[in-house]
C-alpha positions as CSV (number, residue, x, y, z in Angstrom):
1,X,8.3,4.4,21.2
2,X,9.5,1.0,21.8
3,X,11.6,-0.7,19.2
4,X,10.4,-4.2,17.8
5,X,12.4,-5.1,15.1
6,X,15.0,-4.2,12.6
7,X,14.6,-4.6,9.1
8,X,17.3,-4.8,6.0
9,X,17.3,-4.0,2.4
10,X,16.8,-6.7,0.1
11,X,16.7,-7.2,-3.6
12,X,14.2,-10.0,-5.3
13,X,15.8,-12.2,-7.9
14,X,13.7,-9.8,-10.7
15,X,15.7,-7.0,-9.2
16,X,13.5,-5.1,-6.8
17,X,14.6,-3.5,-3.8
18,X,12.3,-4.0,-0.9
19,X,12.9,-4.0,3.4
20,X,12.3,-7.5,5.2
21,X,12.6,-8.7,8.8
22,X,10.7,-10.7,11.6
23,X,8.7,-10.0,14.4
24,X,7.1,-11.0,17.2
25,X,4.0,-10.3,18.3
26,X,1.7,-12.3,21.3
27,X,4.6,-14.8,21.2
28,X,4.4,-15.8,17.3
29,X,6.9,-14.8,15.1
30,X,5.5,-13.3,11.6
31,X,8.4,-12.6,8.4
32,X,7.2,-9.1,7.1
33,X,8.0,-7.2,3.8
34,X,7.7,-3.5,3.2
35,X,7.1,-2.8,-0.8
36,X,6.7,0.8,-2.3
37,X,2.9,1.0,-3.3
38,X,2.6,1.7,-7.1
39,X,-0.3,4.9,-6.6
40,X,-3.2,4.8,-8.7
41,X,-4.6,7.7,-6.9
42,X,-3.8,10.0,-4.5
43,X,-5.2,8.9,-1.1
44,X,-3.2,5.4,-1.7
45,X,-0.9,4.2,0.8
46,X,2.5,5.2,0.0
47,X,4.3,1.5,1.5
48,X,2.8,-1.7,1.8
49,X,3.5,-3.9,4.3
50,X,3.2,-7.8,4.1
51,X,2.8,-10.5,7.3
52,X,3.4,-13.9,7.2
53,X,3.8,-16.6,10.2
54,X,7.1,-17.4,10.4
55,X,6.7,-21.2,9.9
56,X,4.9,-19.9,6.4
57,X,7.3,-17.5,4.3
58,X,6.2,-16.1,1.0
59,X,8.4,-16.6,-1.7
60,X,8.8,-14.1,-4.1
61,X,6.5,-15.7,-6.7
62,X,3.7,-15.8,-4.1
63,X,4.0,-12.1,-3.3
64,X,4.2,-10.5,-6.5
65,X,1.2,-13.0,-7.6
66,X,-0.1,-11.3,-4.7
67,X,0.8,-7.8,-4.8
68,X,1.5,-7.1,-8.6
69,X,3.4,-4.5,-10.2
70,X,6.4,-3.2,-7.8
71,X,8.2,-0.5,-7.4
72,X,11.8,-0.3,-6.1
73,X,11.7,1.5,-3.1
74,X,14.7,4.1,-1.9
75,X,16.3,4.5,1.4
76,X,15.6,8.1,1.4
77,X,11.7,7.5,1.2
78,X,11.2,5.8,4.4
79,X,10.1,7.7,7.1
80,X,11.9,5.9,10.2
């Protein structure tokens, strides 16, 4: 596997803990976000992740209105 980018915990200004970095894919950079998934049912996705061009960051406003209800995520729940 060949590493691509690091990402660090980070704490909205409501108080939830999420992981955020950059990346570069094809040349362009993107922001990403990695949110615990709030499961309605079983067979949901655990994490979401979130991509934005780097020249168009989300705030937090725009993501919640996006993704909702959040959960904080823990260190010890992440896989890599």
């Amino acid at each position: 596997m060949k590493e691509k980018t690091g990402l660090w915990k980070t704490e909205s200004k409501k108080g939830t803990n999420y992981y955020s970095g950059k990346i570069k894919i094809n040349g362009k950079e993107y922001y990403i976000s990695i949110f615990k998934n709030e499961k309605k049912k079983d067979n949901s996705p655990d994490l979401m992740l979130y991509m934005n061009e780097k020249e168009k960051k989300l705030t937090n406003e725009q993501i919640y209105a996006d993704f909702g209800n959040l959960t904080e995520i823990d260190d010890s729940e992440i896989a890599f």
